[in-house]
C-alpha positions in Angstrom: 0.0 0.0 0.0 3.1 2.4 1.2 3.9 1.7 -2.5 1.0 2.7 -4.4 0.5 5.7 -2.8 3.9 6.4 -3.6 3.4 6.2 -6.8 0.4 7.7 -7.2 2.3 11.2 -5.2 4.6 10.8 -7.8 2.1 10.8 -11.1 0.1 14.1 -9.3 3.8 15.5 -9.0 4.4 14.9 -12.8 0.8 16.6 -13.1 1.6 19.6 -11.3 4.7 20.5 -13.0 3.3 20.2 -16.3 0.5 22.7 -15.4 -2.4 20.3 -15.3 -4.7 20.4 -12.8 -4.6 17.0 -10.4 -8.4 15.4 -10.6 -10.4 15.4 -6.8 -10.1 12.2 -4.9 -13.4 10.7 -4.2 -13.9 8.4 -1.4 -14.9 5.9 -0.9 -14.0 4.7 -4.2 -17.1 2.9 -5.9 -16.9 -0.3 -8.1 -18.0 -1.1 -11.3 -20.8 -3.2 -9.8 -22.0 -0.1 -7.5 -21.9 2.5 -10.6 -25.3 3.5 -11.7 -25.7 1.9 -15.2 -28.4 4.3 -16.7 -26.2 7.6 -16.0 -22.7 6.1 -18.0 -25.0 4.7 -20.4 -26.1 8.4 -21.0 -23.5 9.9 -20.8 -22.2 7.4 -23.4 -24.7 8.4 -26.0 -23.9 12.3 -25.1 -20.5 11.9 -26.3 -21.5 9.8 -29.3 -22.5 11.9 -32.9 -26.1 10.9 -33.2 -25.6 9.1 -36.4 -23.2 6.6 -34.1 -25.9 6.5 -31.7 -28.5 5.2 -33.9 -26.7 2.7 -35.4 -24.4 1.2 -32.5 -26.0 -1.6 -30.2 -25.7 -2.1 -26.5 -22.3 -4.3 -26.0 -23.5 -6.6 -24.1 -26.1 -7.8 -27.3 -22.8 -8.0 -29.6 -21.2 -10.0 -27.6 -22.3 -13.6 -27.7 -26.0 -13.2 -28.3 -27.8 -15.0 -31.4 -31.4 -13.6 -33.0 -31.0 -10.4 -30.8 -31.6 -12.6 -27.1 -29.2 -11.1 -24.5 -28.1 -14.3 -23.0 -26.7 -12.5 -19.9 -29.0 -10.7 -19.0 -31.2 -13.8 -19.3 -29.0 -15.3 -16.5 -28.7 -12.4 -14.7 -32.9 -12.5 -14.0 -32.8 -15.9 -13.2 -29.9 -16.0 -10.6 -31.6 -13.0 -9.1 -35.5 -14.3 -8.8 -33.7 -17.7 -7.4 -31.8 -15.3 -4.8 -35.3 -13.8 -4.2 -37.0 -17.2 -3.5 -34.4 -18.5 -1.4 -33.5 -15.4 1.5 -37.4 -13.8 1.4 -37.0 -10.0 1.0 -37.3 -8.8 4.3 -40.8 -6.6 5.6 -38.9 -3.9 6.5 -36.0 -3.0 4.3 -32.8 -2.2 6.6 -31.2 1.1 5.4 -27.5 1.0 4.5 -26.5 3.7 6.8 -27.0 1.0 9.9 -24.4 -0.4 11.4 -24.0 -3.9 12.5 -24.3 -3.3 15.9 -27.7 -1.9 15.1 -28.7 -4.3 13.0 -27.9 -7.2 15.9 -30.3 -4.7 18.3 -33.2 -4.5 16.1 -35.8 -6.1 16.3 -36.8 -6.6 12.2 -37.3 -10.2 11.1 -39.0 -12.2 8.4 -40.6 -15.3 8.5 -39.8 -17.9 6.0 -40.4 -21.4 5.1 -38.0 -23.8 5.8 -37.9 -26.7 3.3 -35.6 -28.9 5.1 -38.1 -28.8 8.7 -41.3 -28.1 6.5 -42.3 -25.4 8.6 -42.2 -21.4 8.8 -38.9 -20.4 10.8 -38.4 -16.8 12.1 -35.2 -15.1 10.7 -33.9 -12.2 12.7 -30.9 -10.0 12.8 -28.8 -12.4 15.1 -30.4 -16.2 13.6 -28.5 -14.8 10.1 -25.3 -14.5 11.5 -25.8 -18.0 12.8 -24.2 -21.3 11.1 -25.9 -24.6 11.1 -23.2 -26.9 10.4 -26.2 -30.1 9.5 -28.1 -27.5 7.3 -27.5 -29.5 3.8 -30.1 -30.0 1.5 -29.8 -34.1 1.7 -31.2 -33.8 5.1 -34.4 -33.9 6.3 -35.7 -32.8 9.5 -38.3 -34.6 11.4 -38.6 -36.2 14.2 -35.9 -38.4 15.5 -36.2 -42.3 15.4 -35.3 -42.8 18.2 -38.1 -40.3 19.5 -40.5 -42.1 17.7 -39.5 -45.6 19.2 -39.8 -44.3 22.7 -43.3 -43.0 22.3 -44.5 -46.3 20.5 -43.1 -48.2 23.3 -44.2 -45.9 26.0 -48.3 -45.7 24.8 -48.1 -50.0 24.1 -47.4 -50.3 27.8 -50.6 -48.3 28.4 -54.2 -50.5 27.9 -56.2 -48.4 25.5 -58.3 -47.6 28.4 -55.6 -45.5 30.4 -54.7 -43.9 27.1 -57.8 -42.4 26.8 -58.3 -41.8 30.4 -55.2 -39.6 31.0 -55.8 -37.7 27.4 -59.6 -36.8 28.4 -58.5 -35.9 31.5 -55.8 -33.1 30.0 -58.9 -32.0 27.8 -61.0 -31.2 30.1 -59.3 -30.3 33.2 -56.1 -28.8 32.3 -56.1 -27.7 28.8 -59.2 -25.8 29.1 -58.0 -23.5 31.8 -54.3 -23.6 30.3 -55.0 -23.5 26.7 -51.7 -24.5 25.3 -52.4 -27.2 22.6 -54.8 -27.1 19.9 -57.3 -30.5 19.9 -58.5 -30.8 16.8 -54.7 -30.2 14.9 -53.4 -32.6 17.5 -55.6 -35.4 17.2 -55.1 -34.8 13.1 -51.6 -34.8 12.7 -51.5 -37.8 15.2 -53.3 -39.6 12.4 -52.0 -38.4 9.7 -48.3 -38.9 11.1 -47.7 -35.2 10.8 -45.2 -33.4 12.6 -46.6 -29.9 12.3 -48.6 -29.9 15.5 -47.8 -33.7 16.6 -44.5 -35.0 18.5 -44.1 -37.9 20.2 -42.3 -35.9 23.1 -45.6 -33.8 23.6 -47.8 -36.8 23.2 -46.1 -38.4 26.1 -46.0 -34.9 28.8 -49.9 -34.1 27.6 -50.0 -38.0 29.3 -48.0 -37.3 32.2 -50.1 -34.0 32.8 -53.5 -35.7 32.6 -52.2 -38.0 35.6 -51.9 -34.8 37.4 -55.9 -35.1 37.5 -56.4 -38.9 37.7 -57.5 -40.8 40.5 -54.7 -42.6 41.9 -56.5 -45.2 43.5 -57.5 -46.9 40.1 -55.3 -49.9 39.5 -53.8 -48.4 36.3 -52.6 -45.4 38.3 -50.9 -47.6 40.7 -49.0 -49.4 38.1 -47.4 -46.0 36.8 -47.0 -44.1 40.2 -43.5 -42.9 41.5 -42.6 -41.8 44.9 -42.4 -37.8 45.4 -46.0 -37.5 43.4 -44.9 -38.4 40.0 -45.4 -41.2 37.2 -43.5 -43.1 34.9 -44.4 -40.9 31.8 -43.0 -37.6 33.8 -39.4 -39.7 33.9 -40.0 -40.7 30.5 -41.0 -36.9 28.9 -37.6 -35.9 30.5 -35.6 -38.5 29.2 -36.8 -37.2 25.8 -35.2 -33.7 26.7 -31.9 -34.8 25.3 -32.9 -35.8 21.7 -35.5 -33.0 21.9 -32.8 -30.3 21.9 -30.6 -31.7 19.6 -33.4 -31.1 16.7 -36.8 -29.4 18.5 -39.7 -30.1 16.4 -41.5 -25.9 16.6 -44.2 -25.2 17.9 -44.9 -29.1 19.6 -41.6 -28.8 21.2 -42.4 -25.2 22.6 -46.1 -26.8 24.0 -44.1 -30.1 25.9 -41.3 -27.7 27.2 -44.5 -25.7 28.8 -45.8 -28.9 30.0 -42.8 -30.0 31.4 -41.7 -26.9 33.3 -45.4 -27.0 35.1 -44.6 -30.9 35.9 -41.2 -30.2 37.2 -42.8 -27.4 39.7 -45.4 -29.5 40.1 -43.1 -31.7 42.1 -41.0 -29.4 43.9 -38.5 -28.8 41.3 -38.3 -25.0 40.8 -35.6 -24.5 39.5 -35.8 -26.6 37.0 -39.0 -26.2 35.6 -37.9 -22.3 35.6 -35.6 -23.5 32.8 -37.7 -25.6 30.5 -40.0 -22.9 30.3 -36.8 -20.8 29.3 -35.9 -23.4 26.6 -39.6 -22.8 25.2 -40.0 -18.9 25.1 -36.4 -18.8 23.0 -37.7 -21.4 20.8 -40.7 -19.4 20.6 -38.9 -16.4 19.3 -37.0 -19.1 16.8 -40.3 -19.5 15.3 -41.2 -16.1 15.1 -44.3 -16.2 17.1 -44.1 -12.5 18.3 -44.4 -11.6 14.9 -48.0 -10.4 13.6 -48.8 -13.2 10.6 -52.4 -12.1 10.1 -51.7 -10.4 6.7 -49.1 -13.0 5.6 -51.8 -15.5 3.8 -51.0 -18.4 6.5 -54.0 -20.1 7.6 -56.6 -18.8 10.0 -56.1 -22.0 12.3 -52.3 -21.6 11.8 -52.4 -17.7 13.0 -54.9 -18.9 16.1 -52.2 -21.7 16.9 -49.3 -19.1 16.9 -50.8 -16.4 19.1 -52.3 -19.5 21.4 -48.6 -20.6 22.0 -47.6 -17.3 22.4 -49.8 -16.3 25.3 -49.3 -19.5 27.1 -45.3 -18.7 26.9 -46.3 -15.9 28.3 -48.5 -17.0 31.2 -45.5 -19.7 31.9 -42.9 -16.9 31.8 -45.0 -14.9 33.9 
């Protein structure tokens, strides 16, 4: 650098003594790519006559096109729109003059679909600067076998009967005073083997909630009860923790890490239930449930389901 700026003292020297006058430095310098296009191409035709004006062509068409298509520029749209489709334009557009440290502060976000977990993801300022080192495009997310195992095994050791006991008793007594989880979309994707509003991790603590309510002299109870007032299906939800973290499933994982926090205090254990329902208000801002969706096109039982969540991370947090 010492060098070039040598040099260049040296050609405004040679300019001095020769009487010219040395052009202003402008800085910052600007590139080819940042130069307005539509003011050098005028200024191009200005300096033309206007006989070479009419009958020269843009460069770009003279070099390598065929029947007058501009190949580049074809490309140029395409790469573009894909760059478009891929990183969602942002609602608000951040001004240049910002600074990174004001950019990490904001608060602007988009939400966009994420093909990999099939569902909407919240992108803020400090989720872009992050790196997921398993985000390839041969992977897809959903639920983890292992997940999927557990829960199979943990409902066949249950008769049908205490299935549907435990469940009706979350219904009624729990869910309709803490409305977390949405019935109907539950009770669908369950069917359907949908992940969207179904995990196996919040199938199991909805389960270990409803026992909260049950009669614990029924037989059934017995068999699952656990000294210090809980059940087999609390010790199994939190054994699910692990796997849960390692790839949470959106807005079911946020609804059993509610769950679970209330169990945890349920039984004494403050402290940690304090931090599961600190694990589901950040992945609630992950999802972008904060964010007003109403005029986005989702779904109306999709926008119900967000703010739902939403308030009961709230009431938790609270």
């Amino acid at each position: 650098m010492s060098c070039l700026a040598d040099r260049v003292a040296l050609l405004e020297g040679m300019l001095s003594e020769t009487g010219k006058e040395v052009p202003p430095a402008n800085y910052p310098p600007k590139t080819r790519a940042e130069a307005p296009q539509q003011s050098t191409e005028s200024n191009q035709s200005t300096s033309l006559p206007q006989s070479t004006q009419q009958s020269s062509t843009p460069r770009s068409m003279q070099e390598g096109s065929t029947d007058g298509d501009n190949g580049y520029q074809d490309n140029t749209n395409i790469s573009n729109n894909l760059l478009e489709f891929s990183h969602p334009v942002s609602r608000i557009t951040p001004s240049k003059k910002e600074g990174l440290v004001h950019m990490l502060l904001s608060t602007r976000g988009h939400l966009s679909f994420d093909q990999l977990s099939g569902r909407l993801r919240f992108f803020g300022p400090t989720s872009n600067c992050h790196v997921y080192a398993e985000n390839n495009g041969l992977m897809v997310q959903r639920e983890l076998p292992e997940q999927v195992r557990r829960t199979e095994r943990i409902i066949r050791s249950l008769s049908i009967e205490t299935h549907d006991y435990l469940m009706n008793l979350f219904w009624e007594h729990y869910n309709t005073v803490l409305h977390i989880v949405h019935k109907e979309s539950f009770e669908e994707d369950m069917q359907n083997s949908n992940s969207k509003y179904y995990s196996g991790f919040l199938h199991i603590s909805i389960l270990a909630m409803g026992y909260r309510c049950a009669d614990l002299e029924r037989d059934d109870m017995k068999m699952i009860t656990l000294g210090n007032r809980e059940c087999t299906l609390h010790r199994e939800a939190k054994y699910m923790v692990d796997s849960e973290l390692e790839r949470p499933g959106g807005i079911p994982s946020v609804q059993a890490f509610l769950l679970l926090s209330d169990l945890e205090c349920g039984v004494g254990r403050d402290n940690v239930g304090w931090m599961y329902a600190g694990m589901a208000n950040r992945l609630c801002f992950e999802l972008g449930l904060h964010l007003d969706c109403q005029n986005d096109g989702l779904p109306q039982r999709e926008v119900q389901i967000r703010h739902m969540t939403l308030f009961a991370c709230v009431i938790y947090d609270k």
